[in-house]
C-alpha positions in Angstrom: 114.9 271.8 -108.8 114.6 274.9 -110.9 111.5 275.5 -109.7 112.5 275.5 -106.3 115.0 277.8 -106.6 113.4 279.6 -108.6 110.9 280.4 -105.7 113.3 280.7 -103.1 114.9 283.4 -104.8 111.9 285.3 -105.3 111.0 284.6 -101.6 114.3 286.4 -100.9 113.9 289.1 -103.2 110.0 289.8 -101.5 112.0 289.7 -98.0 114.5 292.1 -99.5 112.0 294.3 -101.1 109.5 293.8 -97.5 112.6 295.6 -95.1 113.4 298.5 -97.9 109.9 299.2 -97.5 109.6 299.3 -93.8 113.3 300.5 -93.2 112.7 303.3 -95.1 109.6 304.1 -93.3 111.7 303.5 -89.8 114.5 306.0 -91.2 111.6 308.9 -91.8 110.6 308.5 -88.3 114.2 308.7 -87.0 115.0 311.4 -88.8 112.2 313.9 -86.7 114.5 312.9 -83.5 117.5 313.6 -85.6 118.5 309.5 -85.0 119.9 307.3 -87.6 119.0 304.0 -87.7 122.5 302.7 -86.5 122.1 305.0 -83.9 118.6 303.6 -82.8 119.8 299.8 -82.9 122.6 301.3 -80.2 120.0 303.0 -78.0 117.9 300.1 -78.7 120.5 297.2 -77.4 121.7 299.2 -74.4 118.2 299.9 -73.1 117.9 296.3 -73.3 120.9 296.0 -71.6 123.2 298.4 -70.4 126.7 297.8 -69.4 128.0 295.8 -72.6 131.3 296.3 -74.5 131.8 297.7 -77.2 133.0 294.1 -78.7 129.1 292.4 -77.4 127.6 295.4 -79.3 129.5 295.0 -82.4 128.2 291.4 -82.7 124.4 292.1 -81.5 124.7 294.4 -84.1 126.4 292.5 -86.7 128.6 294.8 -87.4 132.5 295.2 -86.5 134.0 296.7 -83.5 135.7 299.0 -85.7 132.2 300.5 -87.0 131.1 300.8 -83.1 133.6 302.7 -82.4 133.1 305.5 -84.1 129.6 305.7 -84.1 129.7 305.7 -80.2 132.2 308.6 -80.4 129.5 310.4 -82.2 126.6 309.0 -80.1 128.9 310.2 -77.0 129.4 313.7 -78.3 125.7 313.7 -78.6 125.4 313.2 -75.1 123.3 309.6 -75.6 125.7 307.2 -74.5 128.7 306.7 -72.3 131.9 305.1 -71.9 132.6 303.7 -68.4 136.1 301.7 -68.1 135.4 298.0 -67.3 136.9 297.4 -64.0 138.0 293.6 -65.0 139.8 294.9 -68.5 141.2 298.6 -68.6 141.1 298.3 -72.2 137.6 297.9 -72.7 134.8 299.8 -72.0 131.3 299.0 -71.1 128.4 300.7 -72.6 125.8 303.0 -70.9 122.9 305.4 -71.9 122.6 308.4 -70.2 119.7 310.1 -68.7 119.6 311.9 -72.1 119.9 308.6 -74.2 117.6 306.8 -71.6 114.5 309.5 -72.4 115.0 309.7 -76.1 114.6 305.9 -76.8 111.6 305.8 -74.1 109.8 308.4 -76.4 111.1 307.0 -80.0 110.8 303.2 -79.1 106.8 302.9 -79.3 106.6 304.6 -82.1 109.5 302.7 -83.8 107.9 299.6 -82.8 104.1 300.8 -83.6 105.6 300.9 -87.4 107.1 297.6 -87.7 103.7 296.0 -86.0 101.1 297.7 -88.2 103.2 296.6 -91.4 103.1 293.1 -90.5 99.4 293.6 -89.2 98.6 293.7 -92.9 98.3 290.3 -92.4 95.7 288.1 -90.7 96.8 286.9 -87.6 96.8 283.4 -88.3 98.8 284.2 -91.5 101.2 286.6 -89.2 101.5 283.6 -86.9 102.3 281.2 -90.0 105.0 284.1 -90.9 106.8 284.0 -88.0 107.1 280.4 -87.6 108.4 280.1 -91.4 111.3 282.7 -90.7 112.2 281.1 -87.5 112.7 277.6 -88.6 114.8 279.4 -91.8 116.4 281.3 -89.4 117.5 278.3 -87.3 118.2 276.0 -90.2 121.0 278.8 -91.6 122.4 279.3 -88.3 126.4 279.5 -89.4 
């Protein structure tokens, strides 16, 4: 039993150490568009899918509605995103990117992307493949 969690605590502390590595190689790209990485995962989720609350970001995002809300009142100041009043709840908004918002994550997202891939391209494919298959079943057997 030691020995087992002795290894899954190191495998935790590699995974920890792995997204430092690339996160801080993701924040040194941002930072030449003048984007934070919070502010990325916003552009990020509403070019996936515009028109969410503020509420459906928050949990994509992990993070509480509180902490949306004020990074969106930066991110609207900025001119990247807008608020548009949801027409079946006046006291929610839904979520928007504008054309401003909607060019800056077209040119930052390959790039962003291009990072992440050739970190994990380290590895063989079949070992890549192995990878993601291991973090998806741990990721489904934690599910709360």
């Amino acid at each position: 039993m030691a020995n087992s969690r002795q290894a899954s605590v190191l495998a935790w502390i590699h995974l920890m150490r792995i997204h430092h590595k690339v996160q801080r190689r993701e924040i040194t790209h941002l930072a030449e568009y003048d984007l934070t990485l919070p502010q990325f995962d916003v552009l990020a989720q509403l070019h996936r899918e515009e028109g969410i609350t503020q509420q459906c970001l928050a949990d994509r995002l992990l993070v509480t509605k509180g902490n949306v809300c004020g990074l969106m009142d930066r991110m609207v100041e900025q001119g990247l995103v807008e608020r548009r009043a949801d027409p079946e709840d006046r006291r929610a908004y839904m979520l928007h990117l504008t054309p401003k918002g909607k060019a800056l994550i077209q040119e930052v997202l390959p790039a962003q992307s291009r990072i992440i891939a050739e970190q994990i391209e380290k590895l063989a494919p079949e070992k890549q493949k192995a990878l993601l298959d291991l973090l998806g079943e741990l990721d489904r057997a934690i599910e709360e």
